[in-house]
N, C-alpha and C positions, 0 to 999 in steps of 0.2 A: 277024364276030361277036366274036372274041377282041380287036379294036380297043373295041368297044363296053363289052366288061366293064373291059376295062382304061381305057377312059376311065372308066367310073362310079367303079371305082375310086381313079382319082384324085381326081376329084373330091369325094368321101368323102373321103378321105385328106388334103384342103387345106381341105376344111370345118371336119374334126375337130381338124388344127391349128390354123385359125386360131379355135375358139373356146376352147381352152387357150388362146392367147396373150392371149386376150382376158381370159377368167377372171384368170389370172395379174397380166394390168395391174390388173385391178381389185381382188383383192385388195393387189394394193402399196400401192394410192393408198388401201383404209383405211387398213392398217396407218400408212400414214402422217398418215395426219388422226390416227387415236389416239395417235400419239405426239406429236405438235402437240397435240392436247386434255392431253395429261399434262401436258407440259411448262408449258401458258398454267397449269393448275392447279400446277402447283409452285410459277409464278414468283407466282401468285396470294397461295397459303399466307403465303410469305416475304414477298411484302409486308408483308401482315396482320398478322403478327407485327411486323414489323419496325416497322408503324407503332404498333402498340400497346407496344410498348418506349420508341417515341419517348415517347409522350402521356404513360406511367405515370413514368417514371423522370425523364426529362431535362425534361420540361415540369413533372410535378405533384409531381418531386422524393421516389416512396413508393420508391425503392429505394435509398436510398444511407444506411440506419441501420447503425448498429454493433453487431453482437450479439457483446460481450467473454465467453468462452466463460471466462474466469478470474471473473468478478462476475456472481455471478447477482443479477437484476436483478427486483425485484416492479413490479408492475404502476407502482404508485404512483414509480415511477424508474424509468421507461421512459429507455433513451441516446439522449440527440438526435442527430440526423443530424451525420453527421462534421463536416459545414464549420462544422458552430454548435460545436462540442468545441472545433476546433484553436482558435476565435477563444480560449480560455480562456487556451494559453497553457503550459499546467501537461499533466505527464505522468499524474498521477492528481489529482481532484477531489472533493469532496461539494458537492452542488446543497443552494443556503437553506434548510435546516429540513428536511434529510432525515440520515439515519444510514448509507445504503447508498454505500461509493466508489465511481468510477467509474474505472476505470483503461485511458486511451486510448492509450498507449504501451504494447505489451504486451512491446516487446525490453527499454527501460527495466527495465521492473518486472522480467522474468527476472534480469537483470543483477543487478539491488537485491538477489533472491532467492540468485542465485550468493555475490553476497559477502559478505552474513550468514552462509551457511555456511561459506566459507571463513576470513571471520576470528573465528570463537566461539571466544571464550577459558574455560577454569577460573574460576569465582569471577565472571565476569561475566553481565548479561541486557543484552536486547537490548530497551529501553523506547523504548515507540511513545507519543506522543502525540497524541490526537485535538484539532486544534483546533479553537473553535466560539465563539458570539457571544453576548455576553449575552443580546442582545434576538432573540436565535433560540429558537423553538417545539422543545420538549423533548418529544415524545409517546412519550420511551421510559421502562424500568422504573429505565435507570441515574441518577444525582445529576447527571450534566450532558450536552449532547450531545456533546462532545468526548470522553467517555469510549466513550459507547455506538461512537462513529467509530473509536475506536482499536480498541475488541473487534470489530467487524467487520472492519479489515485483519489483524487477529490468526486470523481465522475462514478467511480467505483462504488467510493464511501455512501454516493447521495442513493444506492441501491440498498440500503442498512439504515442509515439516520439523517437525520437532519441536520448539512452542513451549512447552514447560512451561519453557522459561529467556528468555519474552518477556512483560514486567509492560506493561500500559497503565495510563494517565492522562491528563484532560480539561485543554489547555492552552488561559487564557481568553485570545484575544486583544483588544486595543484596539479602540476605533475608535467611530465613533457610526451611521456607513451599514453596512448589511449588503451585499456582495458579493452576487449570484447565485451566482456560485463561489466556495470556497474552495480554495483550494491543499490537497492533502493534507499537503504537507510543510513546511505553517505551525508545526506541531508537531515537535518533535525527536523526530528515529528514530536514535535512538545508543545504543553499547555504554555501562552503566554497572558501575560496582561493586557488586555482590553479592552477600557471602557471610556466613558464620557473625560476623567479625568488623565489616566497613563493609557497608551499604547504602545504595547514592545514591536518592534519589527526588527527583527533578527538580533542582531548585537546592538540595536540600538534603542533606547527606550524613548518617549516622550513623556514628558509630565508639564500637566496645564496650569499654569497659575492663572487665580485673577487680577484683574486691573491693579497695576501700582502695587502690587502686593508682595511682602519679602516676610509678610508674619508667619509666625508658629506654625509649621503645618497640622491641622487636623483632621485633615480628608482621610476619612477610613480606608478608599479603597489607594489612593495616595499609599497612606502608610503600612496595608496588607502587604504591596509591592515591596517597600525599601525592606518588609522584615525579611521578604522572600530574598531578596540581592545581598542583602546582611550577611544573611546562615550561608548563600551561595560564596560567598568573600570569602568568611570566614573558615567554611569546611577547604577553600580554593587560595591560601594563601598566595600563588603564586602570579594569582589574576591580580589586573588591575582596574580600572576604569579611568575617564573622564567624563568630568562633568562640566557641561558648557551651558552657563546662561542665555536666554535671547529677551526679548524684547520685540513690542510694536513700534511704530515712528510717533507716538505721541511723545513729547516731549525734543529737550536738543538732544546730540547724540552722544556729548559727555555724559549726561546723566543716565542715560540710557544702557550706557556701557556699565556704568558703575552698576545699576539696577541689577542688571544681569549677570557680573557679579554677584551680587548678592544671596538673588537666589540660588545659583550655581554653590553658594558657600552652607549655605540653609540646608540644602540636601546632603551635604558632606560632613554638618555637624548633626545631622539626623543620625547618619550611618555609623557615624563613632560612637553616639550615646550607645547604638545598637551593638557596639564590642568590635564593629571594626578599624585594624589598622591604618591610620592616616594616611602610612606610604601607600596604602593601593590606590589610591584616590590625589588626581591633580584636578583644579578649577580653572575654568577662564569663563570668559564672553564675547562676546559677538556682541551685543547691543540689537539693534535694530538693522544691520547691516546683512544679516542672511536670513528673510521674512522667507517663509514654505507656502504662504497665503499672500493674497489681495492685503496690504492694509488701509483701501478705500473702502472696506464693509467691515461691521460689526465681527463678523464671523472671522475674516481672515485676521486681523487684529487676535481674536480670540485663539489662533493658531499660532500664532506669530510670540503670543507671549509665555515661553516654554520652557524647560531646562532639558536637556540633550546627556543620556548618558548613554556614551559608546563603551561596551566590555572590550581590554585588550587582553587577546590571548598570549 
């Protein structure tokens, strides 16, 4: 009798095992299919992606534009995809008959931006010209498109430093074809002379005498100038200048003429003491006959009475 229990017993007891063992295998072999289903879905996803990277980017080319976080860009100046930029050549550009730069180099332009800061002088500005083409479309409010190009790198600039000592102006260049690109830096971006006494504006300087005066010149910042146009002669044999006296309406206008003269001459014997050659330099005057000011105020007089020198290239 105690054989018979303990048989059933076991037998029970090998049944009950083996269908845990059973259960057990069969849950492994889902567990493992679902981890084979993950996985085919993983490698799935990644494809997918991967093949739609390919199509977008490397075939149809929509991902490789440049969005220059320095030049905000309107719609109308959308940046063309880098490899059409580099073809230009140039580290910043304006596209045919637009006003907005585009500046593709952005270590460049940091660089540009470093060392205007660090070499601003006293008495000097930092003049940007915008160059631009005759037979280029003007749709801005300024007088030329090389102006409007200059106040927008100046619009740039004022994101970095302090331009109230940076003047623009629209420089025309030659030519009869228009570029698609223009060079930004077709236009001179150079330190000039600036202050109470000379102001350069582009090829042409101003310097202020006072009243009736054709003496010694001593003005320091006067004279910082002519050392600088001196070494520029000098190193530039091939430049020349003129220098033209003026005059206010005090006085009659032979004397006036002569006055202007004078100091027209004053400035040319300045520059030879300083080692430059005579022939680069011719003199005349105007007199009182081409006033830039009022001469019924103190102030416009004081404009009025000036020497003019134009650089000939």
């Amino acid at each position: 009798m105690e054989i018979a229990v303990y048989k059933k017993i076991a037998i029970f007891t090998f049944k009950k095992q083996n269908y845990c063992i059973k259960y057990l295998f069969l849950t492994k072999i889902k567990l493992i299919m679902k981890s084979r289903s993950l996985l085919i879905l993983i490698i799935f996803l990644f494809w997918g992606a991967g093949s739609t990277y390919w199509y977008v980017c490397k075939i149809k080319g929509f991902c490789e534009t440049q969005e220059n976080p320095m030049v905000r860009q309107s719609p109308k100046n959308e940046v063309k995809p880098l490899e059409k930029q580099k073809k230009t050549g140039f580290w910043a550009y304006f596209k045919k008959n637009t006003q907005n730069p585009v500046i593709q180099d952005t270590l460049k332009w940091t660089a540009e931006v470093n060392s205007w800061k660090e070499t601003r002088m006293d008495g000097k500005k930092l003049l940007i010209e915008g160059p631009y083409y005759a037979g280029e479309t003007n749709n801005t409010t300024y007088s030329d498109l090389g102006k409007a190009r200059a106040e927008n790198i100046k619009k740039i600039l004022a994101e970095h430093l302090d331009t109230s000592w940076v003047m623009t102006k629209g420089k025309l260049l030659k030519g009869d074809s228009i570029p698609d690109f223009i060079n930004a830096i077709d236009g001179n971006w150079e330190w000039v002379t600036f202050n109470d006494n000379v102001k350069e504006e582009g090829n042409k300087t101003l310097i202020y005498f006072p009243y009736n005066s054709t003496q010694e010149i001593k003005n320091k910042a006067i004279l910082s100038y002519l050392d600088d146009l001196a070494d520029k002669l000098k190193k530039n044999p091939e430049l020349k200048i003129k220098i033209t006296g003026h005059t206010d309406n005090t006085g009659s206008e032979a004397s006036n003429h002569l006055l202007g003269l004078k100091r027209a001459k004053r400035i040319r014997s300045v520059l030879i003491k300083k080692g430059v050659n005579g022939q680069q330099m011719s003199v005349d005057s105007k007199g009182e006959l081409e006033p830039i000011a009022d001469n019924s105020t103190e102030q416009g007089k004081k404009q009025n009475r000036r020497v003019e020198i134009i650089l000939i290239k």
